[in-house]
C-alpha distance (Angstrom), angle and dihedral (degrees) to the residues before:
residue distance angle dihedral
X1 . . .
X2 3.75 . .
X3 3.34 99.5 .
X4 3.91 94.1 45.9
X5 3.98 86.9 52.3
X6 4.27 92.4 54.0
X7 4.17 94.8 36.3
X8 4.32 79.8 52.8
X9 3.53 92.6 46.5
X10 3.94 101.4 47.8
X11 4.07 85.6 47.7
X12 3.66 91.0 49.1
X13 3.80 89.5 45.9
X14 4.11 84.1 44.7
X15 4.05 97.1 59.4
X16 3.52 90.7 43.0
X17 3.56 92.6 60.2
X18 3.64 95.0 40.4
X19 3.94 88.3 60.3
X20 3.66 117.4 107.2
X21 3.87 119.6 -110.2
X22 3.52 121.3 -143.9
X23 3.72 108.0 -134.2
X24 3.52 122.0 178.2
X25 3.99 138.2 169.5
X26 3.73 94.8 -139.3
X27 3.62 128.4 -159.0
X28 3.97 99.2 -53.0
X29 4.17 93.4 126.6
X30 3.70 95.4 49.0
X31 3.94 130.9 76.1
X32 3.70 98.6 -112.3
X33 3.63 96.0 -171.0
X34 3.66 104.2 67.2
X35 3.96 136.0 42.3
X36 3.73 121.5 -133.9
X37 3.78 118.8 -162.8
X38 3.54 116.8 -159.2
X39 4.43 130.4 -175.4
X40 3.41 114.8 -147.8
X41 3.71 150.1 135.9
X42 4.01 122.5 -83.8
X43 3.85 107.8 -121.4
X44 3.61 96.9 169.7
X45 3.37 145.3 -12.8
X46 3.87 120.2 -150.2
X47 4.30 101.8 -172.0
X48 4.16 85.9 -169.6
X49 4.03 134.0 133.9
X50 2.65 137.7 -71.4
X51 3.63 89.7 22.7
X52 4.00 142.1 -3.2
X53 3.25 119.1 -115.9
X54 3.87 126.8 -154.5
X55 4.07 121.8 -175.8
X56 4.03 111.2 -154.9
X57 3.28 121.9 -169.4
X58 4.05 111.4 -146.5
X59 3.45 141.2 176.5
X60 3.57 117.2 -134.7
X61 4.27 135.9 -159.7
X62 4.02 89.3 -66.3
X63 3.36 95.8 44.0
X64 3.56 99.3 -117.0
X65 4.15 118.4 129.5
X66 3.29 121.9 -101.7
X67 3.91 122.2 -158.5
X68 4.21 111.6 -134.8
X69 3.39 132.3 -154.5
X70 3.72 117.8 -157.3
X71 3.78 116.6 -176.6
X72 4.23 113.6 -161.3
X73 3.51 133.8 -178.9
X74 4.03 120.9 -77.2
X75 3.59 119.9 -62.1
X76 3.93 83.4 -115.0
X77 3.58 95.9 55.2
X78 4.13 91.4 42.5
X79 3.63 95.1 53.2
X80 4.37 88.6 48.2
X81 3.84 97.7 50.0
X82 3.71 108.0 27.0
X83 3.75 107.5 18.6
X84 3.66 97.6 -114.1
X85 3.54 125.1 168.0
X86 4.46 134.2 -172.6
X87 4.07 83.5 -95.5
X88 3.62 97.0 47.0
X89 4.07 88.0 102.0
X90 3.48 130.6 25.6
X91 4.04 140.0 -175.6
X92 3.46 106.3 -87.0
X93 4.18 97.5 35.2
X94 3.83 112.3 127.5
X95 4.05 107.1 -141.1
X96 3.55 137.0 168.3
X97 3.94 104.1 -135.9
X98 3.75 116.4 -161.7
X99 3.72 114.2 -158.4
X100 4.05 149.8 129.9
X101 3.81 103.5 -77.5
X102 4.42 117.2 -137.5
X103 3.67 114.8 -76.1
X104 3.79 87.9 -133.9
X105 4.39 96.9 52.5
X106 3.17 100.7 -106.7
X107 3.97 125.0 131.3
X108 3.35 96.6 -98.2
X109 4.05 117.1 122.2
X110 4.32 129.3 -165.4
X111 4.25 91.1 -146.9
X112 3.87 108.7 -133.4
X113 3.98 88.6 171.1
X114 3.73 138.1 -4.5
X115 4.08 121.8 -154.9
X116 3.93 115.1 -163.1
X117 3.14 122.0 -143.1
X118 4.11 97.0 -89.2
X119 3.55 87.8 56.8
X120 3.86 96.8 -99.9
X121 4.39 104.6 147.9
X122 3.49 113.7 -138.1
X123 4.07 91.2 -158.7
X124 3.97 128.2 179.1
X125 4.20 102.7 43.1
């Protein structure tokens, strides 16, 4: 009885282990407390783990371009909650993108919604 009590605790122990932890690095580099909403032009669209990647194009108060860097969810996670698929965006798409802008400035957004251009939200990145 012994030994059936240690096998079943080593291959409990086992498939715990051999779960899957969800790590993620969270939202520390982005100012949380304040949406930005930038219009721009879809350059590319990379729909790749661990995280999709959209480059906007947008022109800012001088008139000059700016390139964007939207980061979204996983491809996985976009296709399960907002029915997204790898042709959902492409270069040349104007969108608004609604996100959490870089702590340090720079033209990098966390998405928190996207609106193509015939007013179809994207919500939930």
């Amino acid at each position: 009885m012994k030994n059936i009590l240690v096998f079943l605790t080593i291959v409990f122990a086992l498939f715990l282990a051999s779960v899957p932890v969800q790590a993620h690095h969270g939202e520390a580099n982005y100012e949380t407390d304040k949406t930005v909403s930038i219009k721009g032009t879809v350059t590319d669209f990379q729909f790749i783990n661990p995280h999709t990647l959209i480059s906007v194009d947008v022109k800012n108060d001088k008139g000059e371009i700016e390139k964007w860097s939207c980061e979204a969810r996983s491809p996985g996670m976009l296709v399960r909650v907002g029915g997204w698929a790898k042709d959902t965006l492409k270069p040349g798409d104007v969108i608004t993108a609604v996100g959490f802008r870089a702590k340090n400035g720079s033209t990098v957004l966390r998405l928190k919604k996207i609106v193509l251009a015939g007013g179809q939200e994207k919500p939930d990145l």
